[in-house]
Backbone and ligand atoms as CSV (ligand in chain L), in Angstrom:
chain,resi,resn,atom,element,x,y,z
A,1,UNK,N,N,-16.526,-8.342,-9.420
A,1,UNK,CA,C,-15.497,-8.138,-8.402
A,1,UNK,C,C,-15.611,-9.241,-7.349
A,2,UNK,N,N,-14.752,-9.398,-6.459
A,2,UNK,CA,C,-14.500,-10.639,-5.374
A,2,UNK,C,C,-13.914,-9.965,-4.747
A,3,UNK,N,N,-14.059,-10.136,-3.445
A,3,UNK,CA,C,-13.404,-10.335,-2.341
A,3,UNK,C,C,-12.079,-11.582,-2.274
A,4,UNK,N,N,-11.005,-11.042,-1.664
A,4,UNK,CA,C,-9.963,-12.304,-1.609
A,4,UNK,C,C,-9.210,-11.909,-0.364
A,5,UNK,N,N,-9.073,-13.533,0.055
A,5,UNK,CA,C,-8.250,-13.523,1.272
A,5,UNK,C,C,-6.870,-12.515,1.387
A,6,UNK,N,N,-6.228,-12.149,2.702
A,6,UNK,CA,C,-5.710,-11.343,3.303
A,6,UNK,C,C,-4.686,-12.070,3.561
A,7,UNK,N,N,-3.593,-11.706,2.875
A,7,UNK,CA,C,-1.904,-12.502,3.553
A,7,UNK,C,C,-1.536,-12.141,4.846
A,8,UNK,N,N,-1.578,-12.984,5.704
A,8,UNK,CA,C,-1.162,-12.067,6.895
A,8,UNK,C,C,-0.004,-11.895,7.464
A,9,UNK,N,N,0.563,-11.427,8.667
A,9,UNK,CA,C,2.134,-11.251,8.772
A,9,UNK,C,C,2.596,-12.995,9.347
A,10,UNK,N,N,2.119,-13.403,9.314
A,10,UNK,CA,C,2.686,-15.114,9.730
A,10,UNK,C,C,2.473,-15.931,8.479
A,11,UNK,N,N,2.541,-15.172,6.962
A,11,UNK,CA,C,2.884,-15.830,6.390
A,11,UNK,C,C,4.285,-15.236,5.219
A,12,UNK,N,N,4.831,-16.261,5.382
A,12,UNK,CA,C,5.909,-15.865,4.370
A,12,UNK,C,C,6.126,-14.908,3.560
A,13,UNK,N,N,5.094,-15.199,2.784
A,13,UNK,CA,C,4.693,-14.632,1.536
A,13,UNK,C,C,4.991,-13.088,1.549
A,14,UNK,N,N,4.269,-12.245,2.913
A,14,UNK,CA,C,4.372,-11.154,2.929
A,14,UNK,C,C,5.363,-10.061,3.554
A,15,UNK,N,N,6.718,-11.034,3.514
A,15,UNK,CA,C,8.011,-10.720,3.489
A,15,UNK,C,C,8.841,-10.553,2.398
A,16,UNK,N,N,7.911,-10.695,1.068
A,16,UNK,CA,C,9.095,-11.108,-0.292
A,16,UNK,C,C,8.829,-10.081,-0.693
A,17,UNK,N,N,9.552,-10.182,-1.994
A,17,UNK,CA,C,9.612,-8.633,-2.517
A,17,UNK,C,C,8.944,-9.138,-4.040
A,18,UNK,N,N,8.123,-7.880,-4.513
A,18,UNK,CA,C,6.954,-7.534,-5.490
A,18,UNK,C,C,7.966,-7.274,-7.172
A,19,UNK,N,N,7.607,-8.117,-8.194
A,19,UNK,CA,C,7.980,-7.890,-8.737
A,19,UNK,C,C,7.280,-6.490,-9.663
A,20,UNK,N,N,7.624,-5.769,-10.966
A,20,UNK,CA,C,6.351,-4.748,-11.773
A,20,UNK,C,C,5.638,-5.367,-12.431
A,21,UNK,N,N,4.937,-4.633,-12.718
A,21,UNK,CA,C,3.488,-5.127,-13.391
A,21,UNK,C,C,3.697,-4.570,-15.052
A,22,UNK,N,N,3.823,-5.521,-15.586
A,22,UNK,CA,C,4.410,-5.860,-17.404
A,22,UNK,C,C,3.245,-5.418,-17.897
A,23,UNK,N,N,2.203,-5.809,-18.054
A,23,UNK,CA,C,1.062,-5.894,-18.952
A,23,UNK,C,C,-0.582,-5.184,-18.528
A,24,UNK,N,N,-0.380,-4.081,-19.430
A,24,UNK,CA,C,-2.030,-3.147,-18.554
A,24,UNK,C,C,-2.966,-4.058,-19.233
A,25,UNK,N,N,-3.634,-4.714,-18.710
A,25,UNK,CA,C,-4.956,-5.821,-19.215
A,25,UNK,C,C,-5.781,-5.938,-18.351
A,26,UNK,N,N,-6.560,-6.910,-18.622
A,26,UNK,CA,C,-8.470,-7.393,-18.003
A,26,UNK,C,C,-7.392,-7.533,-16.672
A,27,UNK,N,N,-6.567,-8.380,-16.464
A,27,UNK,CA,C,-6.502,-9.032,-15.476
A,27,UNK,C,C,-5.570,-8.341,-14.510
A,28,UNK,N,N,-4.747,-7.401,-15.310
A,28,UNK,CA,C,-4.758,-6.419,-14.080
A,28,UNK,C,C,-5.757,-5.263,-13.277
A,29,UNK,N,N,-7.060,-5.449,-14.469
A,29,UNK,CA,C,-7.995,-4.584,-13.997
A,29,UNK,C,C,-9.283,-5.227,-12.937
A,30,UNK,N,N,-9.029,-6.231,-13.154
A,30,UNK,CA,C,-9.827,-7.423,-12.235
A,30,UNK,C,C,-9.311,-7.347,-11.224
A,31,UNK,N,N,-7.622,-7.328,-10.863
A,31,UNK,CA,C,-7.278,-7.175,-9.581
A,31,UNK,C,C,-7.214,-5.909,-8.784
A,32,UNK,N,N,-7.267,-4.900,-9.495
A,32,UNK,CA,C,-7.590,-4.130,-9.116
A,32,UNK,C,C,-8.728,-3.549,-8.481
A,33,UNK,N,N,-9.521,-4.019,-9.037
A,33,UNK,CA,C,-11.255,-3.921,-8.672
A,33,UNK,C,C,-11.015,-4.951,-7.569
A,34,UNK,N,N,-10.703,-5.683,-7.337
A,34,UNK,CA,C,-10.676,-6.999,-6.386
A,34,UNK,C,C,-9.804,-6.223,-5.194
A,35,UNK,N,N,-8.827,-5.642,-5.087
A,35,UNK,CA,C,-8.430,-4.951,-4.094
A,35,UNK,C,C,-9.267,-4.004,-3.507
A,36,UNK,N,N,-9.409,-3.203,-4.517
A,36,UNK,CA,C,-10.343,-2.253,-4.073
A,36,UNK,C,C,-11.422,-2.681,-2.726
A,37,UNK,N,N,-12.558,-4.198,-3.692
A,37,UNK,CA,C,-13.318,-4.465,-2.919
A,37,UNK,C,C,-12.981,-4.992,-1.603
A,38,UNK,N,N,-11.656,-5.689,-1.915
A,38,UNK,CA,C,-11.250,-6.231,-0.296
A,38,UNK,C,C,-10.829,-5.282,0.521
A,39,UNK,N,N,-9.980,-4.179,0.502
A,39,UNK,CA,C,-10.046,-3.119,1.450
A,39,UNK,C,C,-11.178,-2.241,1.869
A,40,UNK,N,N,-12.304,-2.437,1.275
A,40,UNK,CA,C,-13.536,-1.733,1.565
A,40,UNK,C,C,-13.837,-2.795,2.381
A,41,UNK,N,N,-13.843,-4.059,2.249
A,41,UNK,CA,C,-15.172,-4.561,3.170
A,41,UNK,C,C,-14.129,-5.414,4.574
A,42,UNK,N,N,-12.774,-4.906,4.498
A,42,UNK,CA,C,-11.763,-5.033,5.750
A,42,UNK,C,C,-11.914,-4.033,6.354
A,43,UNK,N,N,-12.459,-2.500,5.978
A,43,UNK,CA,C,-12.161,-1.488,6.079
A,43,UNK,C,C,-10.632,-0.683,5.878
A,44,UNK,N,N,-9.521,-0.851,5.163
A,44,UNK,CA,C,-8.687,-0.881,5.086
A,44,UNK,C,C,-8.701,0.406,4.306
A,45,UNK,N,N,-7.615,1.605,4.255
A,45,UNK,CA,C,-7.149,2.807,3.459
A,45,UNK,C,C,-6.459,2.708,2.903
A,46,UNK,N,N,-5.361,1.485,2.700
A,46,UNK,CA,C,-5.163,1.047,1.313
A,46,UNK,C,C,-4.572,-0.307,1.288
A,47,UNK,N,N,-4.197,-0.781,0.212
A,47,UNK,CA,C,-3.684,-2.257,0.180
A,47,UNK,C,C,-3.061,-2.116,-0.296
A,48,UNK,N,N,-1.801,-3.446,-0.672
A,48,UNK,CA,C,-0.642,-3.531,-1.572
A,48,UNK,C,C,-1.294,-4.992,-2.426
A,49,UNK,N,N,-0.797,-5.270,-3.606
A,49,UNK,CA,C,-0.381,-6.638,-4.340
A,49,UNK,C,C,-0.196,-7.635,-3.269
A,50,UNK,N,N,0.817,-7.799,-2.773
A,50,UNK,CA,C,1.174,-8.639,-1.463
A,50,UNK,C,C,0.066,-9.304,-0.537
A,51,UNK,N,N,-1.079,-8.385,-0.419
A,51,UNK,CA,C,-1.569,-8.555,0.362
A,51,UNK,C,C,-3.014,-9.367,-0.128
A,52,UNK,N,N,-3.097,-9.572,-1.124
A,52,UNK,CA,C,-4.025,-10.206,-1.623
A,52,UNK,C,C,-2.997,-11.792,-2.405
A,53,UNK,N,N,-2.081,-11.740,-2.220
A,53,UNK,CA,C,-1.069,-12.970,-2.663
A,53,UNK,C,C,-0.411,-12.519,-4.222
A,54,UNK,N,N,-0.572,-11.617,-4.337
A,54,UNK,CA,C,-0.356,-10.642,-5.552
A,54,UNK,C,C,1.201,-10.417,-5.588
A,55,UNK,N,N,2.301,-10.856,-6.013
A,55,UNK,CA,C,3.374,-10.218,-5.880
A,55,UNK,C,C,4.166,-9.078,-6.790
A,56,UNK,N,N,3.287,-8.160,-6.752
A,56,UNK,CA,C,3.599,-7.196,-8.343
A,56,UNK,C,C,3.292,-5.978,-7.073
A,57,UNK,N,N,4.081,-5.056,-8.054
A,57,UNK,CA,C,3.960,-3.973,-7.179
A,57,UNK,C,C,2.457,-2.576,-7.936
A,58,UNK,N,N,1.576,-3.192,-7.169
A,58,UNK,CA,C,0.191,-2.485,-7.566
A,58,UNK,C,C,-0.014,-1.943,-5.651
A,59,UNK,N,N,-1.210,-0.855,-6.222
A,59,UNK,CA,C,-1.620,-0.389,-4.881
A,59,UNK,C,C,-2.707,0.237,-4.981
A,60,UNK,N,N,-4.107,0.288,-3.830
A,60,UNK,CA,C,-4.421,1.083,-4.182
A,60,UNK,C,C,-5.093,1.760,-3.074
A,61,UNK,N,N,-5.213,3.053,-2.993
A,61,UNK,CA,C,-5.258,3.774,-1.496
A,61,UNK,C,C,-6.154,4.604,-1.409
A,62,UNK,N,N,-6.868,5.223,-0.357
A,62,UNK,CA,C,-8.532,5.773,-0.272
A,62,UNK,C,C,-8.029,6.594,0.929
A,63,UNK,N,N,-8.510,7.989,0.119
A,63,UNK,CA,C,-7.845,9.201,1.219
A,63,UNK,C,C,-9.027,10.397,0.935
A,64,UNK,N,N,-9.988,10.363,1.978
A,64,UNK,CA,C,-10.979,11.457,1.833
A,64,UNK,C,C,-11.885,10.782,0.367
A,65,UNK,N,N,-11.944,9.781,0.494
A,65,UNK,CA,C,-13.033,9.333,-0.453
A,65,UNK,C,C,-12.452,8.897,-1.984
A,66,UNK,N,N,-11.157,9.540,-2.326
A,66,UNK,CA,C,-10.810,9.605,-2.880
A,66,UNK,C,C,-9.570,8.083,-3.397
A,67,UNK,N,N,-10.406,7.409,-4.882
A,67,UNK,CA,C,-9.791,6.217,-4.533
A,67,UNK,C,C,-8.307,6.710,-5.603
A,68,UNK,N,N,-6.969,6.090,-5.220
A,68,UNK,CA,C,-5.726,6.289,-6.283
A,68,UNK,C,C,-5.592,5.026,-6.643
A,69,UNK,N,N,-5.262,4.660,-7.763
A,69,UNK,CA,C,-4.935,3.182,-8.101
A,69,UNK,C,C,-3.235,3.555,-8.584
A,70,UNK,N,N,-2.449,2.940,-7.694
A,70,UNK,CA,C,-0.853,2.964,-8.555
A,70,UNK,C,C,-0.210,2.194,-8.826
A,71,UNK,N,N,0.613,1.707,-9.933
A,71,UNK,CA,C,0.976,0.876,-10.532
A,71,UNK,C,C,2.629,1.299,-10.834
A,72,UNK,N,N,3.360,0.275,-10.029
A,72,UNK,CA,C,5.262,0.695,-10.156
A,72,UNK,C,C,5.405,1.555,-9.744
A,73,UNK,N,N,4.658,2.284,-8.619
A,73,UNK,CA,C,5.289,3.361,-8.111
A,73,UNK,C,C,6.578,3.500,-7.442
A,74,UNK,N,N,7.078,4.805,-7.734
A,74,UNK,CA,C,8.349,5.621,-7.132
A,74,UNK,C,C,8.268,7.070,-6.399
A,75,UNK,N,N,9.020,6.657,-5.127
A,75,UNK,CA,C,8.597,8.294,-4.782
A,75,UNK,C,C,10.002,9.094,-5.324
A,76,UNK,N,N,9.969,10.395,-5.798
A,76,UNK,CA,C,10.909,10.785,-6.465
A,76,UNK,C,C,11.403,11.846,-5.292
A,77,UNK,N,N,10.593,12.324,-4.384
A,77,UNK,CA,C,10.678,13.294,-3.562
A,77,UNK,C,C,10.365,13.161,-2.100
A,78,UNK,N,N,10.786,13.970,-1.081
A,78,UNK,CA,C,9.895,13.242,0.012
A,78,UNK,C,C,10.752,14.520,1.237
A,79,UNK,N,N,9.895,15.197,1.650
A,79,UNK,CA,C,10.539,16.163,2.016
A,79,UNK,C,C,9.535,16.228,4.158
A,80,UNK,N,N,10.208,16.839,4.920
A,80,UNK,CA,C,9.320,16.686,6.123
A,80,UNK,C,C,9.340,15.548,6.998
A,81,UNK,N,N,8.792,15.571,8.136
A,81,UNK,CA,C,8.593,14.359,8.285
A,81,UNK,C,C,6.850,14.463,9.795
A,82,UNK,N,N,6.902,13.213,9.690
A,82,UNK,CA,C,5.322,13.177,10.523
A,82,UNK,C,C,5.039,11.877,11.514
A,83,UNK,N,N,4.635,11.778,12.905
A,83,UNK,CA,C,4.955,10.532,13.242
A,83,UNK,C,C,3.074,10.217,13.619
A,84,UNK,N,N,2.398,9.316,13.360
A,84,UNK,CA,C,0.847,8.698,13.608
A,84,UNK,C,C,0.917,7.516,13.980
A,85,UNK,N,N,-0.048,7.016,14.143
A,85,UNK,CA,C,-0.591,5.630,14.453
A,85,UNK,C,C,-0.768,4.764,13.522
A,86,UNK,N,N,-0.370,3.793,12.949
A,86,UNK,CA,C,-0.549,3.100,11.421
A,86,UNK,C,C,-0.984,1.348,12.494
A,87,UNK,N,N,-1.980,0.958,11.363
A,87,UNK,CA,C,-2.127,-0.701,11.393
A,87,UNK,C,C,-2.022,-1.129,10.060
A,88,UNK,N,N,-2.616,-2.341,10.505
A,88,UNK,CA,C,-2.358,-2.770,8.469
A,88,UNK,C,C,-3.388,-3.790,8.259
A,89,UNK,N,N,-3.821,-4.185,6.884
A,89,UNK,CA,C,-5.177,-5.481,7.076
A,89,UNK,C,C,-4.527,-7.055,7.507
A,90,UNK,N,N,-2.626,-6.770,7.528
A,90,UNK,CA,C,-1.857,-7.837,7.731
A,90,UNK,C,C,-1.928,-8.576,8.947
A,91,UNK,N,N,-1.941,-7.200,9.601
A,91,UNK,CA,C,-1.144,-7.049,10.857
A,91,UNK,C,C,-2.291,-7.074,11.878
A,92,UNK,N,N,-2.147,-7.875,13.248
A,92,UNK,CA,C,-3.711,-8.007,14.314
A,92,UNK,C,C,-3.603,-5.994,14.676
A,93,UNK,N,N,-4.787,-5.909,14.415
A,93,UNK,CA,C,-4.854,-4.558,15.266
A,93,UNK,C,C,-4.442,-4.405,16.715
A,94,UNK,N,N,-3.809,-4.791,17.488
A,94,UNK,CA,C,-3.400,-4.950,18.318
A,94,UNK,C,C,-2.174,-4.505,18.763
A,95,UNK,N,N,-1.223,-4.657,17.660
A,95,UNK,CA,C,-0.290,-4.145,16.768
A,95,UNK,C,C,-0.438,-2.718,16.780
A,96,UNK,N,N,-0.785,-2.012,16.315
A,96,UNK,CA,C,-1.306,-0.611,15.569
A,96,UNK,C,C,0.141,0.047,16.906
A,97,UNK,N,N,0.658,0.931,16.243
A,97,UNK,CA,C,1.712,1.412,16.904
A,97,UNK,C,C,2.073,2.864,16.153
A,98,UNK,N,N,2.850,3.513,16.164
A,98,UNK,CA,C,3.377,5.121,15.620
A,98,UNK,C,C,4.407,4.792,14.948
A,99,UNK,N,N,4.185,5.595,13.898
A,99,UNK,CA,C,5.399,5.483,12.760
A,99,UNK,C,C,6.079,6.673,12.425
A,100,UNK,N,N,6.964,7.032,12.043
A,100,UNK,CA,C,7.647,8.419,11.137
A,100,UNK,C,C,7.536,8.227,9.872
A,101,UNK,N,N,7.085,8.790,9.436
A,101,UNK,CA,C,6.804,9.004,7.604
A,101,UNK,C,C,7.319,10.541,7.111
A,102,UNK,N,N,7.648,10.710,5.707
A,102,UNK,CA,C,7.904,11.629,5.646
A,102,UNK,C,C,6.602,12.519,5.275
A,103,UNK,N,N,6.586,13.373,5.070
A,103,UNK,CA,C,4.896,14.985,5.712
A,103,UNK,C,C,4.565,15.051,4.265
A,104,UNK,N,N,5.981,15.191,3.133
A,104,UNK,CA,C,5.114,15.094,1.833
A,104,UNK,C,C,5.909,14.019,0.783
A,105,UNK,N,N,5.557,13.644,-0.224
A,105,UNK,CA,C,6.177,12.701,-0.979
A,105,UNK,C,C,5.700,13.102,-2.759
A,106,UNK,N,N,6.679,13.455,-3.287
A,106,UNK,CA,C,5.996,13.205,-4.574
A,106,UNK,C,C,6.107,11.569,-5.207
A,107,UNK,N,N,5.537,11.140,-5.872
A,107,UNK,CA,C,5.163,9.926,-6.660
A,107,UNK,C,C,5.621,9.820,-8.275
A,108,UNK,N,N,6.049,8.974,-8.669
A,108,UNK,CA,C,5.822,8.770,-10.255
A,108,UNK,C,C,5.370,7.623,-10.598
A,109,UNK,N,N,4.060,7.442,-11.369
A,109,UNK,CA,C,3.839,5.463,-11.124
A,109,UNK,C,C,2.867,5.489,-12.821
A,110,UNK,N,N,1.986,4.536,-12.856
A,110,UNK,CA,C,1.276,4.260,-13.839
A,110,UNK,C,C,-0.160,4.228,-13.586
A,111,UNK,N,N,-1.000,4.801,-14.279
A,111,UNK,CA,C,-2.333,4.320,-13.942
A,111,UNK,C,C,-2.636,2.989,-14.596
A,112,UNK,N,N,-4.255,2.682,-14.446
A,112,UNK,CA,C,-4.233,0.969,-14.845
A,112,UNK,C,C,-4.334,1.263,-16.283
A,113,UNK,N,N,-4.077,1.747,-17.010
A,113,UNK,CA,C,-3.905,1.931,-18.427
A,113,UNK,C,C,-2.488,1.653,-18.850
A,114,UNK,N,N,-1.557,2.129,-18.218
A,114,UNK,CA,C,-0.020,2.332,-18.549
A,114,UNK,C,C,0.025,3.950,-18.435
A,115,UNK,N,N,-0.561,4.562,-18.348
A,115,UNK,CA,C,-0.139,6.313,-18.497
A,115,UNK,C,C,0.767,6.277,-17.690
A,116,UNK,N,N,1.762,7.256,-17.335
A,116,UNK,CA,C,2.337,7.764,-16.293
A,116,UNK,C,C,1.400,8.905,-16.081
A,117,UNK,N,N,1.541,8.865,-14.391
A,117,UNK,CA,C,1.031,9.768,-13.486
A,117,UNK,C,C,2.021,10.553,-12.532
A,118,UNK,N,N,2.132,11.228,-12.134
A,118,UNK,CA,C,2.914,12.178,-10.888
A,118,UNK,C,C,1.871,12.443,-10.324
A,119,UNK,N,N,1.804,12.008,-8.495
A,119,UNK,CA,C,0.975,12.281,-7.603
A,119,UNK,C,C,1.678,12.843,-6.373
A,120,UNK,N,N,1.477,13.885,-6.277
A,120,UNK,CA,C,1.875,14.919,-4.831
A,120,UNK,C,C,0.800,13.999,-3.516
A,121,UNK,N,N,1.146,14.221,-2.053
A,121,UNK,CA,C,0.466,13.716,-1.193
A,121,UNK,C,C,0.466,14.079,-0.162
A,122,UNK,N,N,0.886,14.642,0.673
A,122,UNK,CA,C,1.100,14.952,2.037
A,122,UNK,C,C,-0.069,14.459,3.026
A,123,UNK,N,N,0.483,14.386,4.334
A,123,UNK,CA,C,-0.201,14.125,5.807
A,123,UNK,C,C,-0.576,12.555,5.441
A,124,UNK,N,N,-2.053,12.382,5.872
A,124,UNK,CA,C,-2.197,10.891,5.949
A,124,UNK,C,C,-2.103,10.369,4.942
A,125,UNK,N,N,-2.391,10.985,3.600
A,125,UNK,CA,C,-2.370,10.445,2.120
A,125,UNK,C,C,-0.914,9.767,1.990
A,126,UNK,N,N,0.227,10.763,2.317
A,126,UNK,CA,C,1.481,10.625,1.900
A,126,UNK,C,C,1.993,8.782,2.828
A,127,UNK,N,N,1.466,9.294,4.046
A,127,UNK,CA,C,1.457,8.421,4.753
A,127,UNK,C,C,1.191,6.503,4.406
A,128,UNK,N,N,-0.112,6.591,3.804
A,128,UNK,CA,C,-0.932,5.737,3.462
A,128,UNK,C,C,0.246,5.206,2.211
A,129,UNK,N,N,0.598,5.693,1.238
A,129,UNK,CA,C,1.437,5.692,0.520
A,129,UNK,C,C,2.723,4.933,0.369
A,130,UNK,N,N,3.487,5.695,1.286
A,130,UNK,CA,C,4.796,5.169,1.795
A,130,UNK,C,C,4.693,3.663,3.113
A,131,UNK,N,N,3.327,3.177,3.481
A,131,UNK,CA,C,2.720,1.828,3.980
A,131,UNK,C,C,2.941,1.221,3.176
A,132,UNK,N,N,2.195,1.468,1.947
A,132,UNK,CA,C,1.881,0.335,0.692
A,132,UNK,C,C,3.143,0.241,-0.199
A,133,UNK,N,N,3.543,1.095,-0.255
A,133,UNK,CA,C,4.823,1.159,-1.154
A,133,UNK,C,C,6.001,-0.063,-0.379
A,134,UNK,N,N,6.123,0.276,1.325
A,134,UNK,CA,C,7.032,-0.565,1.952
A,134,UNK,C,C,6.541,-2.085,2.008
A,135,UNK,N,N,5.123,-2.511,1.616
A,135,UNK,CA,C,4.699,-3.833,1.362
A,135,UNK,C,C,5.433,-4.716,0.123
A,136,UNK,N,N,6.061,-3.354,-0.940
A,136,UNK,CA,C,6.556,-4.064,-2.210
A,136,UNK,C,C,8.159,-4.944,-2.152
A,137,UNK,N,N,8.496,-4.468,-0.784
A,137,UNK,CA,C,9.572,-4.724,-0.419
A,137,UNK,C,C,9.796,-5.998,0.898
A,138,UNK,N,N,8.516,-6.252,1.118
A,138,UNK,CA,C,8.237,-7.440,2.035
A,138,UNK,C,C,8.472,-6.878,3.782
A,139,UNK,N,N,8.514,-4.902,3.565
A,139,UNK,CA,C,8.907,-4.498,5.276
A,139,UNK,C,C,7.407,-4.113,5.343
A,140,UNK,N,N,7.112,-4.108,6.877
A,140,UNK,CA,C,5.688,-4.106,7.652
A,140,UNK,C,C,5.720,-2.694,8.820
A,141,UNK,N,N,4.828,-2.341,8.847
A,141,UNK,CA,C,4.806,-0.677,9.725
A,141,UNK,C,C,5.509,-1.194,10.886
A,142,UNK,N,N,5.421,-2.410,11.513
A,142,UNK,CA,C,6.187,-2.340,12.907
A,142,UNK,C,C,7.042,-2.611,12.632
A,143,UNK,N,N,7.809,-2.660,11.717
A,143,UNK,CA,C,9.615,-2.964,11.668
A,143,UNK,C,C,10.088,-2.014,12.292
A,144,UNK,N,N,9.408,-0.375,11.573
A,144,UNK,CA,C,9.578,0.996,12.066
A,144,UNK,C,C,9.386,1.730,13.116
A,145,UNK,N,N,8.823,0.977,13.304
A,145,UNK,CA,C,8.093,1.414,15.118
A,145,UNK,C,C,9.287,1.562,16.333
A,146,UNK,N,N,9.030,2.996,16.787
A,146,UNK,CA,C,10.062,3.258,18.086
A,146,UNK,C,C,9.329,2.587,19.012
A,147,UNK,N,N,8.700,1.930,19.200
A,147,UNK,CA,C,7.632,1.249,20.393
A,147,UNK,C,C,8.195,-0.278,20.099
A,148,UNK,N,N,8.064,-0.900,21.547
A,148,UNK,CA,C,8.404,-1.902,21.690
A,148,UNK,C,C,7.014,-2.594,21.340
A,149,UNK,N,N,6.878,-4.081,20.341
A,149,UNK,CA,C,5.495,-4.386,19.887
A,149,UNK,C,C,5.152,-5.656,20.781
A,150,UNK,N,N,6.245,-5.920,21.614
A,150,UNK,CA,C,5.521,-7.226,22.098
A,150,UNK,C,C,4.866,-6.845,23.719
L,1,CO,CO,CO,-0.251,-2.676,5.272
C-alpha cells in the first residue's frame, strides 16, 4: 500500500466529473488499499477517486470502525434530512462549515469484486456518503453551505 498525494480545492482537477470504474482488477484493488491508507494517515472518514487524482467514481468511507469500499455508487433513496459540520482532506480545515444532508439514504453500488451491494446508512454514515458521492461530480461541501465561507 502507499500513501498518495491529496488533490486539493485549488486544483482543477477536483472540479471534474468521475468517470465508472470498467474493470474489477489488481489495480483497482491497489487503489483502493491506497485510499484507504491515505485517509487513515490524513485522518479523513472517507475519500473519493478525485481525491487521490483518480477520476472514476470509487469511494471509500469509515463509520464506527467500520471500513465500506463503493464502487459506481447510486443513491436510490434518500428520505429526512440533517444539518452538521463537514470538512474535507481537500478543503483547509478552516473551511469546515454545516451542511444539510439527507438523515437516511439507501445506496446501490459494487463491491471491489463487481458484486452488487445495497447499503442503507443514516446520520453521519449517510452523511459521509452523500460528501463522497458529490466529489464524483466535481461539487465540494462548501458549495452547500448556508454560511458565508470567506
Ligand atoms: Co471531501
Amino acid at each position: 500500500m502507499a500513501i498518495r498525494n491529496i488533490v486539493t480545492e485549488d486544483d482543477p482537477m477536483i472540479r471534474m466529473t468521475s468517470r465508472e470504474i470498467t474493470a474489477y482488477n489488481d489495480r483497482l484493488h491497489i487503489l483502493l488499499d491506497d485510499m484507504t491508507e491515505t485517509m487513515h494517515k490524513f485522518n479523513g472518514c472517507g475519500i473519493a477517486g478525485v481525491q487521490v487524482g483518480v477520476l472514476r467514481r470509487v469511494t471509500v468511507v469509515e463509520d464506527g470502525g467500520e471500513l465500506l469500499e463503493l464502487i459506481n455508487p447510486k443513491i436510490i433513496e434518500s428520505e429526512g434530512s440533517q444539518t452538521d459540520t463537514e470538512g474535507c482532506l481537500s478543503v483547509n480545515s478552516r473551511k469546515n462549515c454545516e451542511v444539510e444532508r439527507p438523515m437516511k439514504i439507501k445506496v446501490e453500488a459494487f463491491d471491489r469484486f463487481g458484486k452488487p451491494i445495497t447499503v442503507e446508512a443514516e446520520g453521519w454514515k449517510a452523511r459521509i456518503i452523500c460528501h463522497e458521492l458529490d466529489h464524483f461530480d466535481g461539487v465540494l461541501f462548501i458549495d452547500k453551505s448556508a454560511e458565508d465561507n470567506n
